[in-house]
LUMDO-116825 format. One record per residue (C-alpha): residue number from 1; residue in three letters; x, y, z. Coordinates in steps of 0.5 Angstrom, whole numbers, plus 500, padded with zeros to 3 digits. Example, Ala and Ser with C-alpha at 12.3 -4.5 7.8 and 13.67 -1.06 7.14 Angstrom:
# LUMDO-116825
    i   aa    u    v    w
    1  ALA  525  491  516
    2  SER  527  498  514
***
This chain:
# LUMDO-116825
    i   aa    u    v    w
    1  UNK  477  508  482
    2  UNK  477  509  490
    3  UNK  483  506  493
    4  UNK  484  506  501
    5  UNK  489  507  506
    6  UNK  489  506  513
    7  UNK  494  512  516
    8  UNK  497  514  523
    9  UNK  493  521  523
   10  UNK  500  525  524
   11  UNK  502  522  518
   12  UNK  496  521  513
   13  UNK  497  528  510
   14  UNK  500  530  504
   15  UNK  500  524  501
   16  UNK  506  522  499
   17  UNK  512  515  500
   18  UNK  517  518  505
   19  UNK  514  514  511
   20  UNK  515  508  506
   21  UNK  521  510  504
   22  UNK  524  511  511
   23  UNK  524  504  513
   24  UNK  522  501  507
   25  UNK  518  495  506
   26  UNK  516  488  502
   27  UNK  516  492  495
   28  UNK  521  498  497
   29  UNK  527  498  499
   30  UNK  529  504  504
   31  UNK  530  510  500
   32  UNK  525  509  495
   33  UNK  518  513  496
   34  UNK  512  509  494
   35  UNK  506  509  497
   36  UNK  501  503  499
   37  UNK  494  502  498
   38  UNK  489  497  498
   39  UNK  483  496  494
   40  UNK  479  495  499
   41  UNK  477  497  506
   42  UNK  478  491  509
   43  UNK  485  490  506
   44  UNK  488  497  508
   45  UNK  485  494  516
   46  UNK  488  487  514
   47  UNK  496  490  512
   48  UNK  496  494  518
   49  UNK  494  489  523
   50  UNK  499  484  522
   51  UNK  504  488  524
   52  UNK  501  489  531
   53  UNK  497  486  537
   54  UNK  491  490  542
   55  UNK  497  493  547
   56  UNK  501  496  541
   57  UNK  496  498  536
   58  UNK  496  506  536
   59  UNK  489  509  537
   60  UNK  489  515  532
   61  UNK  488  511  526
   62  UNK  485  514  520
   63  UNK  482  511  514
   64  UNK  484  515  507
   65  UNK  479  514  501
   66  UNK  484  516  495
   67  UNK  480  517  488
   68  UNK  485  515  483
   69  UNK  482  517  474
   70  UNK  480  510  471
   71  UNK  485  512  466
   72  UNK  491  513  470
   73  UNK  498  509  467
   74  UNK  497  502  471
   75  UNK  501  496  471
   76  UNK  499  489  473
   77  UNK  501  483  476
   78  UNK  499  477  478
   79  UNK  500  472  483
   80  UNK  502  468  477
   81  UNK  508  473  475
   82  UNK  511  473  481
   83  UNK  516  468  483
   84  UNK  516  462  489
   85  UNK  518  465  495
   86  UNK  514  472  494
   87  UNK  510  471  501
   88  UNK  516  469  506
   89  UNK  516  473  511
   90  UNK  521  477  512
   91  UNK  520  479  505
   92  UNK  526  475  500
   93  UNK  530  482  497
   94  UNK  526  480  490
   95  UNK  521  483  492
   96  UNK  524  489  494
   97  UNK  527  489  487
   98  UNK  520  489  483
   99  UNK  517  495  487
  100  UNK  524  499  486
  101  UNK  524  497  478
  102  UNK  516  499  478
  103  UNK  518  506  481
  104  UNK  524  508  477
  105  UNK  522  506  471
  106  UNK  516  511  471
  107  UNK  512  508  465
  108  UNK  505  507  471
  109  UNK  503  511  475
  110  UNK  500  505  479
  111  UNK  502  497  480
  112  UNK  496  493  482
  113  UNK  500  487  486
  114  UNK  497  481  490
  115  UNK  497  481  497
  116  UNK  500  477  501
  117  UNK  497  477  508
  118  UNK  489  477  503
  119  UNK  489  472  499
  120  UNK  486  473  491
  121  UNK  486  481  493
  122  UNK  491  486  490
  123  UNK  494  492  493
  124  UNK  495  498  490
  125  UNK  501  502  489
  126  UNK  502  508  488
  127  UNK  509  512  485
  128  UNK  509  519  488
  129  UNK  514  521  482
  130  UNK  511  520  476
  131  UNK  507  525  472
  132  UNK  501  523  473
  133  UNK  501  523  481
  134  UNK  497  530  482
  135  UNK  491  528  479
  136  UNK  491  522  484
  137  UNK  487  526  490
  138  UNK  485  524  498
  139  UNK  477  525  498
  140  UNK  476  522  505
  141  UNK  479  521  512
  142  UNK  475  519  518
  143  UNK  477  515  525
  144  UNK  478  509  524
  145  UNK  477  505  531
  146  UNK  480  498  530
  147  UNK  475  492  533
  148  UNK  478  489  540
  149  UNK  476  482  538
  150  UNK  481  483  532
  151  UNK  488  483  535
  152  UNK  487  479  541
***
């Protein structure tokens, strides 16, 4: 399976969930690595873009292509399982908590999770520290331009 992650070029490579980590995020709290990826193109663009508008936007974004084994250790959550108050922004703690449990208990590899900003699409995140990792390879990067007509 291919998954994607849109990526300030300084910071693409290697793969790994110390950016996430520094700051923290809506399914890690600070100090936890874990990287994010988005089951499709237009998701990874639609996560980043959120948090920018045209004057702020950086322009050496790069689009990552991840391979990921069909047969890696994943887990699942539905939009269902989650509870009220997921999509608030500024994320409630819980959330923090759900992805931290994910990355500590190590029992997967990857957490398929709703997105909040797509509706109906899934993230993907990915534990950095779990025995399965490795096998998990970046097969693409290329520039990625952002389109003018989306930040205005």
């Amino acid at each position: 399976m291919e998954v994607y992650r849109l990526s300030r070029a300084p910071f693409a490579t290697p793969l790994s969930g110390k950016g996430a980590a520094i700051k923290g995020g809506r399914w890690n709290s600070i100090g936890v690595e874990m990287i994010y990826t988005a089951a499709n193109r237009s998701l990874a663009m639609a996560e980043v873009a959120v948090h920018f508008t045209l004057a702020t936007l950086p322009a050496d974004y790069i689009m990552m292509t991840i391979q990921i084994p069909d047969n890696i250790s994943a887990q699942k959550i539905s939009e269902k399982e989650l509870p009220d108050g997921w999509k608030q922004f500024p994320h409630p703690p819980f959330t923090q908590k759900i992805g931290d449990a994910f990355i500590l208990a190590r029992n997967h590899c990857i957490l398929w999770i709703p997105s909040v900003v797509t509706q109906g699409d899934y993230n993907v995140l990915i534990n950095p520290a779990h025995k399965e990792f490795s096998k998990i390879k970046v097969i693409k990067t290329e520039p990625f331009p952002f389109d003018q007509r989306i930040l205005k």
